[in-house]
DSSP file (Angstrom, degrees, kcal/mol; ACC not computed):
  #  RESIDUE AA STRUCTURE BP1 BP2  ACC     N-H-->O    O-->H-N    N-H-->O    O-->H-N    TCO  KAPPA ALPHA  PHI   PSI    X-CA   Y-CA   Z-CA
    1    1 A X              0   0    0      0, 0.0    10,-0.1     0, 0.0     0, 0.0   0.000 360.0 360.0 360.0 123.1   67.6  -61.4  220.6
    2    2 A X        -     0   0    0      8,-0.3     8,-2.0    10,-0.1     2,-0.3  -0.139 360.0-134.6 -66.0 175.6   65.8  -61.3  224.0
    3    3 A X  B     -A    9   0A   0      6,-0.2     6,-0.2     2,-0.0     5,-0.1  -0.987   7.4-145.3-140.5 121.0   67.4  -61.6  227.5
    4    4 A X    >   -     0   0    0      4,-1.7     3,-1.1    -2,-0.3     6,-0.1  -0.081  32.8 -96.0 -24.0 138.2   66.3  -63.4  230.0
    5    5 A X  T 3  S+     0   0    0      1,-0.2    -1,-0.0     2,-0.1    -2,-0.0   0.847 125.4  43.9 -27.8 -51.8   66.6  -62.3  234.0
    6    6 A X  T 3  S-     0   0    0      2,-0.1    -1,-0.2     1,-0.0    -2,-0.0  -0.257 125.8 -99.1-106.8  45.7   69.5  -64.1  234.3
    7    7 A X  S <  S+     0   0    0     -3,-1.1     2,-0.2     1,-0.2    -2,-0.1  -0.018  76.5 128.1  88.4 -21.2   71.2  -63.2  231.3
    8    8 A X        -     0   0    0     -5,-0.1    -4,-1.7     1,-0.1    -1,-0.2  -0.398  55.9-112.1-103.8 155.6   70.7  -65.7  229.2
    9    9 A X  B     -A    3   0A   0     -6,-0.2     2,-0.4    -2,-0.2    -6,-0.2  -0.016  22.6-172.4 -68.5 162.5   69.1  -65.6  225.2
   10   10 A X        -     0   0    0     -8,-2.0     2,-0.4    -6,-0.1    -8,-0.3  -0.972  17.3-138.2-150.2 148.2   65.7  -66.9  224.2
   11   11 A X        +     0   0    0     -2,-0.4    25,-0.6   -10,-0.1     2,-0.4  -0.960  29.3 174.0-112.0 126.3   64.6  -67.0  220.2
   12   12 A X  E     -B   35   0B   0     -2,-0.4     2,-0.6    23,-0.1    23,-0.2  -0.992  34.6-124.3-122.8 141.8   61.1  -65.9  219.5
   13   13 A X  E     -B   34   0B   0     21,-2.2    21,-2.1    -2,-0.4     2,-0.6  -0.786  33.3-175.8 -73.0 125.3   59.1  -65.4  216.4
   14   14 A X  E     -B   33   0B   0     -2,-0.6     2,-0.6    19,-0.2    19,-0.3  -0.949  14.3-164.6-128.0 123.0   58.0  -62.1  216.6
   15   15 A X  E     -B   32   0B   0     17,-2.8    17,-2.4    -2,-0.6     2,-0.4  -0.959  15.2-158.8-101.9 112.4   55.2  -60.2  213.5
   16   16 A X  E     -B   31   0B   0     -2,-0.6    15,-0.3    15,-0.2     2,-0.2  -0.844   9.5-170.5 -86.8 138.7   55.3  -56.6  214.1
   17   17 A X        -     0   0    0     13,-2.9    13,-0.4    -2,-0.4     2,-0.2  -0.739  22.4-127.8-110.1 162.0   52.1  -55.1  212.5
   18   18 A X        -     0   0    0     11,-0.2    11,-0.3    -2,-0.2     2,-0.3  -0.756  18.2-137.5-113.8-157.2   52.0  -51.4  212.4
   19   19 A X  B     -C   28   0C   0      9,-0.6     9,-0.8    -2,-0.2     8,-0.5  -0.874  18.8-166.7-137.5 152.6   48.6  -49.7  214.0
   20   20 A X        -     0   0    0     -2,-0.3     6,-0.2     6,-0.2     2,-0.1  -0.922  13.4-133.0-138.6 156.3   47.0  -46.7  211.9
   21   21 A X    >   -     0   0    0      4,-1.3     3,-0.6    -2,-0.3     6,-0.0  -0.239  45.3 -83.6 -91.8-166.0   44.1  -44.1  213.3
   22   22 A X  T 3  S+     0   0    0      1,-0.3    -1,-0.0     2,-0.2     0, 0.0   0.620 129.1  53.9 -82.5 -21.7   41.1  -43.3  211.2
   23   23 A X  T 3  S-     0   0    0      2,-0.1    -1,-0.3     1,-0.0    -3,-0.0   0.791 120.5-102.3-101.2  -5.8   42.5  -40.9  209.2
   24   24 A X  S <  S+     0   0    0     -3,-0.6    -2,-0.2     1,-0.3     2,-0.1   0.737  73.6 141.0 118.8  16.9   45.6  -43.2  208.1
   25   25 A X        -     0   0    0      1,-0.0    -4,-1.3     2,-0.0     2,-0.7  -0.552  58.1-107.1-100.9 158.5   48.0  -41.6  210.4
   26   26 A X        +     0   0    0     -6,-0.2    -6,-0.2     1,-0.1    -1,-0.0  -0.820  41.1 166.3 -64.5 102.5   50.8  -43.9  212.2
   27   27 A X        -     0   0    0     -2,-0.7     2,-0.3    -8,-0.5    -7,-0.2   0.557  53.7 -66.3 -94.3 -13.7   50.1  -44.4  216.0
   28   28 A X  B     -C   19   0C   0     -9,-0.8    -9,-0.6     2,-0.0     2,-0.3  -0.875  56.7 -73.2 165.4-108.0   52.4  -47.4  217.1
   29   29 A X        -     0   0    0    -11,-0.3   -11,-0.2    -2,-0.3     2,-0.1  -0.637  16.7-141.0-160.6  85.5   52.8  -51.2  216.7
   30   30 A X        -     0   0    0    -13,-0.4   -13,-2.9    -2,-0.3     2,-0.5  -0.489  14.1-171.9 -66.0 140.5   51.7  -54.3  217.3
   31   31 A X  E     +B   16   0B   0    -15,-0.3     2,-0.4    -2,-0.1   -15,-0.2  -0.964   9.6 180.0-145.7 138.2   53.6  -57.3  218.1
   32   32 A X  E     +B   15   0B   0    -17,-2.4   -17,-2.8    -2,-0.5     2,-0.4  -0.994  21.1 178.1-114.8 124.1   52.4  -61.3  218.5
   33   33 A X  E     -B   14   0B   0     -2,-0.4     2,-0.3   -19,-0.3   -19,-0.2  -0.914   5.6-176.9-121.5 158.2   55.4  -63.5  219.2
   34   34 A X  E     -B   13   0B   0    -21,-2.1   -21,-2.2    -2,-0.4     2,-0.1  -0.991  39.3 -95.8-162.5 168.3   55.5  -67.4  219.9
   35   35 A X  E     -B   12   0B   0     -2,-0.3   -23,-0.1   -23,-0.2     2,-0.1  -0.321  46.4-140.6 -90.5 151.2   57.8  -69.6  220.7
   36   36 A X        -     0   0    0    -25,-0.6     2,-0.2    -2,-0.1   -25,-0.1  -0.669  27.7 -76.0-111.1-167.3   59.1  -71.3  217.5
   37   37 A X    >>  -     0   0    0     53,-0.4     3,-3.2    -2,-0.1     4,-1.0  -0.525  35.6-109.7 -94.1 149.8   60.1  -75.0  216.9
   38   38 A X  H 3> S+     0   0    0      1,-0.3     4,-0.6     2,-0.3    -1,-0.1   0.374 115.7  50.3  26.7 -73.1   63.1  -77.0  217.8
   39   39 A X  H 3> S+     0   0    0     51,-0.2     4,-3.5     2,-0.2    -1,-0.3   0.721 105.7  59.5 -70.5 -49.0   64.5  -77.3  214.6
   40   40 A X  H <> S+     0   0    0     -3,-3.2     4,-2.6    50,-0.3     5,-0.3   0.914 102.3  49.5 -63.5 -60.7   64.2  -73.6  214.0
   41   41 A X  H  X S+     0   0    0     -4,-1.0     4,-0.8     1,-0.2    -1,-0.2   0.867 108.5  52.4 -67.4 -31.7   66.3  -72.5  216.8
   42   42 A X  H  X S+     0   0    0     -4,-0.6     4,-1.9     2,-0.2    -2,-0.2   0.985 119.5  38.0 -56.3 -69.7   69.1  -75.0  215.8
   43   43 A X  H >X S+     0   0    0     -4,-3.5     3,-1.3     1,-0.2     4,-1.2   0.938 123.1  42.2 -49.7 -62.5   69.0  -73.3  211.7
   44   44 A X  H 3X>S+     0   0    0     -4,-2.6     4,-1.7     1,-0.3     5,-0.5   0.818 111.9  48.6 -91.8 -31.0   68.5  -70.0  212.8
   45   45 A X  H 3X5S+     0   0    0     -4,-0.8     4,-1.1    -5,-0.3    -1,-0.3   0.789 118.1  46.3  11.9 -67.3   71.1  -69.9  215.8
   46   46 A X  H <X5S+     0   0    0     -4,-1.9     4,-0.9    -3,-1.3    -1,-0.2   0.838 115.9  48.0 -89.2 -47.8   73.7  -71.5  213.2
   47   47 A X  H >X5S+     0   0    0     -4,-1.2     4,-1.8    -3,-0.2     3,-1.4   0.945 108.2  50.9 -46.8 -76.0   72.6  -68.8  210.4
   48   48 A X  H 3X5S+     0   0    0     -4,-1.7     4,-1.1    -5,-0.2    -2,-0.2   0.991 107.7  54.7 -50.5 -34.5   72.7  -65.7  212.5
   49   49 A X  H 3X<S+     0   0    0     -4,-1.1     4,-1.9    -5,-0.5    -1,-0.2   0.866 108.2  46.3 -58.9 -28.7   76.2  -66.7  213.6
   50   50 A X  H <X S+     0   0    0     -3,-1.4     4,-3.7    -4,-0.9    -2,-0.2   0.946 109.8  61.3 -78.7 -34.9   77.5  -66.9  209.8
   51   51 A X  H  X S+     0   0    0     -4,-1.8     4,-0.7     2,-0.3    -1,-0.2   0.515 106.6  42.3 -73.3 -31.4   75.7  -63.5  209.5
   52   52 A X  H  X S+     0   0    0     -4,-1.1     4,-2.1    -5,-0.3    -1,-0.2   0.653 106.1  53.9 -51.1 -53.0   77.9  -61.9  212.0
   53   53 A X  H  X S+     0   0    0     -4,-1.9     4,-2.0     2,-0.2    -2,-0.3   0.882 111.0  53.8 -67.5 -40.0   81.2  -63.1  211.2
   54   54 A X  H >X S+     0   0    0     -4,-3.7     3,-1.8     2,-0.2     4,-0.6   0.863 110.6  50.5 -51.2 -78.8   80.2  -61.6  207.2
   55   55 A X  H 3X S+     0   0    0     -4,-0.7     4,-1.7     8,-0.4    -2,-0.2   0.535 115.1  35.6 -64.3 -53.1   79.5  -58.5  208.7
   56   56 A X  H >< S+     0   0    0     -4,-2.1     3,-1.6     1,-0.2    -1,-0.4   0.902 115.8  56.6 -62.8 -49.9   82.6  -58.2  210.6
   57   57 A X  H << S+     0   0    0     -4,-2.0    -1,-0.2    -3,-1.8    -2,-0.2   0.919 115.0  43.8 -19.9 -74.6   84.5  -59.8  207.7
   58   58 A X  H 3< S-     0   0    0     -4,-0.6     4,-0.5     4,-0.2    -1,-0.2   0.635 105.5-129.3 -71.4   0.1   83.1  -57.0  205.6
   59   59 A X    X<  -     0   0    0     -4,-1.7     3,-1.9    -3,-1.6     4,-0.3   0.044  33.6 -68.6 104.4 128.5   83.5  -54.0  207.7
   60   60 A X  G >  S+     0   0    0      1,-0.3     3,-2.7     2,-0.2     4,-0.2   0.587 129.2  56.6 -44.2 -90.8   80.8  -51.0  208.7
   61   61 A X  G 3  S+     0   0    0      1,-0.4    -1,-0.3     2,-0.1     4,-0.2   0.245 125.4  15.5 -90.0 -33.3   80.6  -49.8  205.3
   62   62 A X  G <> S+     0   0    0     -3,-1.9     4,-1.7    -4,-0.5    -1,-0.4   0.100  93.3 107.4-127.4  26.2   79.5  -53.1  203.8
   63   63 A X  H <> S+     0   0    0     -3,-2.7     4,-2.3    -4,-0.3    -8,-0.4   0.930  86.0  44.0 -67.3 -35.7   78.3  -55.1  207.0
   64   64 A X  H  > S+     0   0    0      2,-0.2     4,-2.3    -4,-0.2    -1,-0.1   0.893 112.5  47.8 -60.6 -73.8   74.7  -54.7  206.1
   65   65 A X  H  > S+     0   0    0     -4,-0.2     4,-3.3     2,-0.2     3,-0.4   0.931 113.4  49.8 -53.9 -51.5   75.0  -55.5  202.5
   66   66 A X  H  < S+     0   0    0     -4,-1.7     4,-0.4     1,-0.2    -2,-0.2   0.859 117.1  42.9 -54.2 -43.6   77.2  -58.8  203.4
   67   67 A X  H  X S+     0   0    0     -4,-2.3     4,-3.7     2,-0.2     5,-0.2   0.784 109.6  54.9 -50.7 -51.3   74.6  -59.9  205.9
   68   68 A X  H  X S+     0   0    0     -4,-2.3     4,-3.8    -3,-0.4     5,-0.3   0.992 108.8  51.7 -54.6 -62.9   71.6  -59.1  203.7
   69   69 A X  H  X S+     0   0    0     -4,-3.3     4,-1.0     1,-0.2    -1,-0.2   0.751 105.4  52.1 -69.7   1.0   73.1  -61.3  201.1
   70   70 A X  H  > S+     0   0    0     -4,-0.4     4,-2.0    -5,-0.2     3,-0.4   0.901 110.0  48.2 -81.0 -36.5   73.6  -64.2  203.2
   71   71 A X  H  X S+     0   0    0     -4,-3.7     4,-2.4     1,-0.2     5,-0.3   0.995 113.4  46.6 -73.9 -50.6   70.0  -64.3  204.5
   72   72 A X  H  X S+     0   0    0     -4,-3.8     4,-1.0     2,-0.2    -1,-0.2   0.830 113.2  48.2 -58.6 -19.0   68.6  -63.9  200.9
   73   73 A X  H >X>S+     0   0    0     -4,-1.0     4,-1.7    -3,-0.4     3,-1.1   0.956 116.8  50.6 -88.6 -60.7   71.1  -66.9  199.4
   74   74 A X  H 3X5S+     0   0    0     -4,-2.0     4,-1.0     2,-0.3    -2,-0.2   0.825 115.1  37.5 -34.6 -43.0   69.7  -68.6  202.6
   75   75 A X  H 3<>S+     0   0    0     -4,-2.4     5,-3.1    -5,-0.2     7,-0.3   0.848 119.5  45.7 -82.1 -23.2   66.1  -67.9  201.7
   76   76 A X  H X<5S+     0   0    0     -3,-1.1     3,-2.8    -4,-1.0    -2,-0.3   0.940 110.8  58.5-100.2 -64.4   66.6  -68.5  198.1
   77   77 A X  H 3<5S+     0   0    0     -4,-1.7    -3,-0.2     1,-0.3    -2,-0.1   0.846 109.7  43.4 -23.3 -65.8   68.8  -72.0  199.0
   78   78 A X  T 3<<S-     0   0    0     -4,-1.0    -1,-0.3    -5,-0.5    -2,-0.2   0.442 120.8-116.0 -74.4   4.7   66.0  -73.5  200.8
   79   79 A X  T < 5 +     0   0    0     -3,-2.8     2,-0.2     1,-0.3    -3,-0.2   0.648  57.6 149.5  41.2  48.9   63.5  -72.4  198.2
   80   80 A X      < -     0   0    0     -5,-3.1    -1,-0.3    -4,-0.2     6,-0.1  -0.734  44.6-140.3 -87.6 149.3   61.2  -69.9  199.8
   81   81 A X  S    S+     0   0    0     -2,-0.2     2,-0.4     4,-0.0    -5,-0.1   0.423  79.1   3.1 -23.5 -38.6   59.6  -67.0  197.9
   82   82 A X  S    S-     0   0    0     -7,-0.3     3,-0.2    -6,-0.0     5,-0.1  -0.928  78.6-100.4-175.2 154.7   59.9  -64.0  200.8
   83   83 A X  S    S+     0   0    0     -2,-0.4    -1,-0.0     1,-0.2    -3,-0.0   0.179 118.5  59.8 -78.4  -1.6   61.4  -63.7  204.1
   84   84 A X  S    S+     0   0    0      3,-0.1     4,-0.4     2,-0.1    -1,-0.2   0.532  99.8  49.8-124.9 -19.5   58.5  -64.0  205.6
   85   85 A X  S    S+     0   0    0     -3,-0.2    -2,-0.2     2,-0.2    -4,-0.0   0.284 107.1  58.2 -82.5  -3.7   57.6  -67.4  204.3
   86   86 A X  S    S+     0   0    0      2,-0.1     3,-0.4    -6,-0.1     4,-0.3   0.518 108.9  48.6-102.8 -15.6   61.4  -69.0  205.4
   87   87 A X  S    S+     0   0    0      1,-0.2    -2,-0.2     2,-0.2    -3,-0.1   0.719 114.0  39.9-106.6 -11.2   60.7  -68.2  208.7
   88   88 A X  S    S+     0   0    0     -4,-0.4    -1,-0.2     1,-0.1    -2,-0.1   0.175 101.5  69.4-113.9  64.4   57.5  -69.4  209.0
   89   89 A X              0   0    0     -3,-0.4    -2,-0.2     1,-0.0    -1,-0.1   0.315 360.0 360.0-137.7 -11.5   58.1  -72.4  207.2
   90   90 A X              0   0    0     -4,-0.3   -53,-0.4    -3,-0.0   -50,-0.3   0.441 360.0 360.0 -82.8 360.0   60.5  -73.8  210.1
C-alpha cells in the first residue's frame, strides 16, 4: 500500500505490464495506476484486513496459502471469472 509524506496510506489500482526488447528478452516494467472508486476502497480496505488476520492465524508456513484462499472465495463469492476482472469491476 502506498505512503503518503506524512505517513499516511493511499489505495491505487495499479496494472503492471512487463516491457520486452526486440529479441523477446525482459527489460523492465510498466505501470499505469488510477485512483479507484469510493466503494472500492471501503471492500477492499475491509478484505485485506480479513486477509491478514488468516495469515497470521495460519502461520509463515501456510500464511500465503490462507490468504490466497480468502481472495479467490472473495472473487468467486462476488461472481467474477479472474482476479483481474473483481478488481476492475469495483
Amino acid at each position: 500500500m502506498p505512503v503518503c509524506k506524512n505517513g499516511d496510506h493511499y489505495w491505487v489500482c495499479a496494472n503492471v505490464s512487463p516491457d520486452y526488447d526486440n529479441h523477446g528478452a525482459l527489460i523492465g516494467y510498466f505501470s499505469v495506476r488510477r485512483k479507484p472508486k469510493q466503494g472500492a476502497i471501503g471492500y477492499f480496505s475491509h478484505l485485506y484486513k480479513e486477509m491478514l488476520s488468516a495469515e497470521v492465524r495460519s502461520g509463515s508456513g501456510e500464511a500465503i496459502q490462507a490468504s490466497s484462499n480468502m481472495l479467490h472465495h472473495a472473487i468467486t463469492g462476488q461472481g467474477f471469472e479472474s482476479y483481474e476482472s473483481f478488481v476492475l469491476g469495483f
